[in-house]
Short mmCIF file of the C-alpha atoms (twelve columns), coordinates in Angstrom:
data_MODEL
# 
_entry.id   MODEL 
# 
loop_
_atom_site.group_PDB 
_atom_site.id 
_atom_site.type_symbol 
_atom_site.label_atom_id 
_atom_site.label_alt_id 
_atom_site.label_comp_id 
_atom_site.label_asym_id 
_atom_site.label_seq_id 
_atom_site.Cartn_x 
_atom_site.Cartn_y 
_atom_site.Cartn_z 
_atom_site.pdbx_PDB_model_num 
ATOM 1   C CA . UNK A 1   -164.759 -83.259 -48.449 1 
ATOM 2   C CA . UNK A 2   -165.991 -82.476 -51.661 1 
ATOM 3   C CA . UNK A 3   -164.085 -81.598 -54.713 1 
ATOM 4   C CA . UNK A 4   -165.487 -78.810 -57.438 1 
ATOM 5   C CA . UNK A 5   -164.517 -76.574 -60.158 1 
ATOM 6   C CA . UNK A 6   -163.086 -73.235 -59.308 1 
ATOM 7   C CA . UNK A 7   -165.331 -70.091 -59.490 1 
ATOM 8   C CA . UNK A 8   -164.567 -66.144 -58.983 1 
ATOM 9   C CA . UNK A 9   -166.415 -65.742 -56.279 1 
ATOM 10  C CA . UNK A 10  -164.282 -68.199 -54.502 1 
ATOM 11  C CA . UNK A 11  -160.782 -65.653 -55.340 1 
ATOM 12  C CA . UNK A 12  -160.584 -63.983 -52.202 1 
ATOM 13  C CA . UNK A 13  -160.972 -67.311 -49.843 1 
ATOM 14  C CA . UNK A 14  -158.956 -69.068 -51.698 1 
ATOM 15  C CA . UNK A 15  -156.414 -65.903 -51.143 1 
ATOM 16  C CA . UNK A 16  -156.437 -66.079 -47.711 1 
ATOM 17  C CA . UNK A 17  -156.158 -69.611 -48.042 1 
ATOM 18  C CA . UNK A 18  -152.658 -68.998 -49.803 1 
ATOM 19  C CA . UNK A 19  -151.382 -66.475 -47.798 1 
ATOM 20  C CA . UNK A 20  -152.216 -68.474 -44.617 1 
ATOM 21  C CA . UNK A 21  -151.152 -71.510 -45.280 1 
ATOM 22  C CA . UNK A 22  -147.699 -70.497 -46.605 1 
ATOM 23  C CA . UNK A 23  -146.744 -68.526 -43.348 1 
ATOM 24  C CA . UNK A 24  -147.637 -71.112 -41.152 1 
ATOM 25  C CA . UNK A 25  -147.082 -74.437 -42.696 1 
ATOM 26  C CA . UNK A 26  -143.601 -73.684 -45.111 1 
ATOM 27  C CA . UNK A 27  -142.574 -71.579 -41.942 1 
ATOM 28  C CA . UNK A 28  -140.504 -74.990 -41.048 1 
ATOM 29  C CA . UNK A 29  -138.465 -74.577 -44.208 1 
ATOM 30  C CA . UNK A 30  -138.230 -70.718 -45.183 1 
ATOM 31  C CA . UNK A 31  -137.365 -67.389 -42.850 1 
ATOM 32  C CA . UNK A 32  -139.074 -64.922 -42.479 1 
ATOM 33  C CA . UNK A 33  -138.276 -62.608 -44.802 1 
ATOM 34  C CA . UNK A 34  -138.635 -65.441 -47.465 1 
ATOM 35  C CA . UNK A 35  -142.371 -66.088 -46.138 1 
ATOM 36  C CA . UNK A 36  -143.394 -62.455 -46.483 1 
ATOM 37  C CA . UNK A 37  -141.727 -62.162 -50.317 1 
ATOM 38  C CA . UNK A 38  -143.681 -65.135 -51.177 1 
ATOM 39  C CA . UNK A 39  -147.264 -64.714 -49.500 1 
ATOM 40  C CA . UNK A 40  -147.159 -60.682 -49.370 1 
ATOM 41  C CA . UNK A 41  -150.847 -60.725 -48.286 1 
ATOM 42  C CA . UNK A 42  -151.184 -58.134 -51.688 1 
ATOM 43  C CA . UNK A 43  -151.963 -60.998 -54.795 1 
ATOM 44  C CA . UNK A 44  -153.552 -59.475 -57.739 1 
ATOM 45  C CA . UNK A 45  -156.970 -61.192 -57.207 1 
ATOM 46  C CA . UNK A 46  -157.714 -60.224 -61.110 1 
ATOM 47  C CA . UNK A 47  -154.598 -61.491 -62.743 1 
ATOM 48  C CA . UNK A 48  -154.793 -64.698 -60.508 1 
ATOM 49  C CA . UNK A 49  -159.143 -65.484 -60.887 1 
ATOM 50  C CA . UNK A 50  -157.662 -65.249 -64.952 1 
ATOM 51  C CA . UNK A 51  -155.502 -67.968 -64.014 1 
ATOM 52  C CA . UNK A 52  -157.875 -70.033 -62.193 1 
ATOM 53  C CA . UNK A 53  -160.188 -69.638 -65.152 1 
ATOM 54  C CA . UNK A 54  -157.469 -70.589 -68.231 1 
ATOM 55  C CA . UNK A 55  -156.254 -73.687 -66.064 1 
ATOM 56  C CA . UNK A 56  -158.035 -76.690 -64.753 1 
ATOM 57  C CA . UNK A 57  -159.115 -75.756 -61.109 1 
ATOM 58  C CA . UNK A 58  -160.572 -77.646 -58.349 1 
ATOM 59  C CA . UNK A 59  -161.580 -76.313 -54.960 1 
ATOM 60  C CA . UNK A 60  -161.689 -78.411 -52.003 1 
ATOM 61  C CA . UNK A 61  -164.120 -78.341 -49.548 1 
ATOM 62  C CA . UNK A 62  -165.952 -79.123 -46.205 1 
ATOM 63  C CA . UNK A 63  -169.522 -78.136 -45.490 1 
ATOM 64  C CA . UNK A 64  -169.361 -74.295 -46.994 1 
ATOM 65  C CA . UNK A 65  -165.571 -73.588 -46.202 1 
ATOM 66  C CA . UNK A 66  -162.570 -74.225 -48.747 1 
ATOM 67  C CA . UNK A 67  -159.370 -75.971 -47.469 1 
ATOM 68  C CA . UNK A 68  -157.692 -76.541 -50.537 1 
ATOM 69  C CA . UNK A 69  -156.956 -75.685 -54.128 1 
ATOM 70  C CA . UNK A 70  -155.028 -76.747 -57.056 1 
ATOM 71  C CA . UNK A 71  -154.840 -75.802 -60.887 1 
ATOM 72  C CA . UNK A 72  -153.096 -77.379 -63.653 1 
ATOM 73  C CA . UNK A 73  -152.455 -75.510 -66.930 1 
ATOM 74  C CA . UNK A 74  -153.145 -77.796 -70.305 1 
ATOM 75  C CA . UNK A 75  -149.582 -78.958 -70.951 1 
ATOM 76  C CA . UNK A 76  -149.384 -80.819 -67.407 1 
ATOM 77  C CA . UNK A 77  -148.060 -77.987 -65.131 1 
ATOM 78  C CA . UNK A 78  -149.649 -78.319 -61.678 1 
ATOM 79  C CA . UNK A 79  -149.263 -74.472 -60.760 1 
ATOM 80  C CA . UNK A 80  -150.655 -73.938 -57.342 1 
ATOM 81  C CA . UNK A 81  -151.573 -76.664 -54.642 1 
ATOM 82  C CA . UNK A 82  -152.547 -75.532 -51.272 1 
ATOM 83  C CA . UNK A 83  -154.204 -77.243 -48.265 1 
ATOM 84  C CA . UNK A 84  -155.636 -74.987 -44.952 1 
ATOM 85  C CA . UNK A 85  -153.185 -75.115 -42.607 1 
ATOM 86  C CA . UNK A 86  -156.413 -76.755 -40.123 1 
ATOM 87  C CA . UNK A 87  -156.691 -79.358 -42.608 1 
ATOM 88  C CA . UNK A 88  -153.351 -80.589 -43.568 1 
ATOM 89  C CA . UNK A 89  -152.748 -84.892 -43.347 1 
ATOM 90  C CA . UNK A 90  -156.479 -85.304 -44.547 1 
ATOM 91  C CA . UNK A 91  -155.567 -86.526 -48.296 1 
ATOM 92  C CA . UNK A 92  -156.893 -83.202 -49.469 1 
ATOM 93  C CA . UNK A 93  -153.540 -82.374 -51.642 1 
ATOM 94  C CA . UNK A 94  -154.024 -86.158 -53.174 1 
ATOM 95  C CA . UNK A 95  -157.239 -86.024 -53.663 1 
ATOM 96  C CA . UNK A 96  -156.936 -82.657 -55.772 1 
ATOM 97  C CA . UNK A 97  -153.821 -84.090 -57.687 1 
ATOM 98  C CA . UNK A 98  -155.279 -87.175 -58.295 1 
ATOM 99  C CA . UNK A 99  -158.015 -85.369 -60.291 1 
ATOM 100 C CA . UNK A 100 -155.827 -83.390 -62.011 1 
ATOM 101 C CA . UNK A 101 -154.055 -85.877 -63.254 1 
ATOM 102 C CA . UNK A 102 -156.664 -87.899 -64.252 1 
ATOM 103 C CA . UNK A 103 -158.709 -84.702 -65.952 1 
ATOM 104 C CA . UNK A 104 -155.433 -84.149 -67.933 1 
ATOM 105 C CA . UNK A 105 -154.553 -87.487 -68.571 1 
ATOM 106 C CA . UNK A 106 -158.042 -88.166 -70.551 1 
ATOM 107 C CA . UNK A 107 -157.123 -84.941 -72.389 1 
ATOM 108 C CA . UNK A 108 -153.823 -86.614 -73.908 1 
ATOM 109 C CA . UNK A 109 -151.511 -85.189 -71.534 1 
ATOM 110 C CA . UNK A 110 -148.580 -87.758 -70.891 1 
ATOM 111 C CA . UNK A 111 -145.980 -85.983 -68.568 1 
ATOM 112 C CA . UNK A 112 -146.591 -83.648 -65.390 1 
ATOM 113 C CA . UNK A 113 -144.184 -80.698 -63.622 1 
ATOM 114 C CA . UNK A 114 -144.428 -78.802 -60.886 1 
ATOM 115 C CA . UNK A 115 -142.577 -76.241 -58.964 1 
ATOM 116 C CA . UNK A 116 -142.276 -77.523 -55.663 1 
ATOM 117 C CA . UNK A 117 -141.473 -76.086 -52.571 1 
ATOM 118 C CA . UNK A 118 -138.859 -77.763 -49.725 1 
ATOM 119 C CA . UNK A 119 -141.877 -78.645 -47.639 1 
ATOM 120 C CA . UNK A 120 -143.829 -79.892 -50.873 1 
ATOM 121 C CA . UNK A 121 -141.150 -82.154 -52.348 1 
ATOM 122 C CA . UNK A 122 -141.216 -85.216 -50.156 1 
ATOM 123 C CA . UNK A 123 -145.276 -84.797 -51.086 1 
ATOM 124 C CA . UNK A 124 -144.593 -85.004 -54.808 1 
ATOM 125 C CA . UNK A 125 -141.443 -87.792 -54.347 1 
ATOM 126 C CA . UNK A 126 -144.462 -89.947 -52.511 1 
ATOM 127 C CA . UNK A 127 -146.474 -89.385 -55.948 1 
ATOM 128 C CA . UNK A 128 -143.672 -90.648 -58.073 1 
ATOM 129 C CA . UNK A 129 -142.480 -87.216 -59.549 1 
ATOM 130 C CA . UNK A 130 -139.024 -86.650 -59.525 1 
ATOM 131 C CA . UNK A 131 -136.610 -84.057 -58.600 1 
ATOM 132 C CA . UNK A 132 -135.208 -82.177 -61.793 1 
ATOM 133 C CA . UNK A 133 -133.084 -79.809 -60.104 1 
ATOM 134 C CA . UNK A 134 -133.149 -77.122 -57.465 1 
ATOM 135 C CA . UNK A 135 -134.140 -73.796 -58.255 1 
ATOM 136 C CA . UNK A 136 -133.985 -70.748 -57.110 1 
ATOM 137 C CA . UNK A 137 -136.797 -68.027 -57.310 1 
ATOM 138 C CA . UNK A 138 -136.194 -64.356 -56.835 1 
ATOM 139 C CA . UNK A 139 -139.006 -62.461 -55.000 1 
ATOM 140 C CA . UNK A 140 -138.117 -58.877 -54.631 1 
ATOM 141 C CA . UNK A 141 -134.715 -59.142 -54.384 1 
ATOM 142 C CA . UNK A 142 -135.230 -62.387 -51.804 1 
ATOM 143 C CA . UNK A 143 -134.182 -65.821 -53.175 1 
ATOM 144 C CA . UNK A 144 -136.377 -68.713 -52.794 1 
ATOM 145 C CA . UNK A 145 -135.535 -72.495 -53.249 1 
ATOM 146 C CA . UNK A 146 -137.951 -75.414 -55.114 1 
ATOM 147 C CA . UNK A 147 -137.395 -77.625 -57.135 1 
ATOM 148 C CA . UNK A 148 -138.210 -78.469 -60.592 1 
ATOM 149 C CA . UNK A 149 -140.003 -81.818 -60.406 1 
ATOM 150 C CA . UNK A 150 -141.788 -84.086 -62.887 1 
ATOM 151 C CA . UNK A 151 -143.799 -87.312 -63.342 1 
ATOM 152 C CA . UNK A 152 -144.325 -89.452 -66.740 1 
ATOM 153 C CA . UNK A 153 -147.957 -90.799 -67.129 1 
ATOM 154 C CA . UNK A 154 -147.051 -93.216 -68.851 1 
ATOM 155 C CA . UNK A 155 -147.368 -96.821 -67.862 1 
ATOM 156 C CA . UNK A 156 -144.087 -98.202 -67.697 1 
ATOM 157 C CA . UNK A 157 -141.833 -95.381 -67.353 1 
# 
């Protein structure tokens, strides 16, 4: 597995990817319903390649195919992280993070949040972020739960 900056032509993958991923893999912790208003299968390729391209993001991958992805805006938010559903357990989600972190950490940032999802929390609690408080997320008119997590970088703390 190699690790790599982001690039547009890797958008509609990395879509699939998303959409994939979330209705097999969170399907332990969310209905139906809650699956569908989160991964619609109809993401705004343009608003989120933008995205991709304003925030630190790596792509994951193994001979030609992509099995992971993760961006992390400049302040320390880790926006997206998500691993093929074929390739989950492999140390792909660390291995992203981990670079994050680092990237951001020799940039001056100090302190790191996420959004994380029921089935991504005991992930993050493993990497020494810390629960916040829950949250819940409406999605046309369909409430989803995370929580707001976070992790100092500093030594010590």
């Amino acid at each position: 597995m190699k690790l790599r900056k982001y690039q547009p032509t890797d958008c509609a993958e990395i879509a699939e990817l998303f959409y994939t991923t979330v209705h097999t893999i969170n399907a332990k912790d969310y209905t139906k319903p809650q699956l569908d208003a989160w991964a619609t299968g109809n993401i705004d390729r343009s608003a989120w390649d933008q995205s991709f391209l304003e925030h630190n993001t790596l792509v994951a991958e193994e001979g030609s195919t992509i099995v992971g992805f993760g961006d992390m805006d400049s302040n320390g938010y880790l926006d997206r992280l998500y691993v093929h559903k074929n390739y989950q357990g492999k140390g792909i989600a660390s291995a992203i993070v981990n670079e994050l972190e680092q990237q951001a950490a020799r940039q001056g940032v100090s302190f790191f949040t996420t959004h994380a999802s029921l089935t991504a929390k005991s992930f993050f609690e493993k990497r020494g972020y810390r629960a916040i408080r829950t949250n819940q997320v409406d999605r046309n008119g369909i409430q989803l739960t995370n929580f707001i997590m976070e992790k100092s970088n500093i030594k010590g703390m």
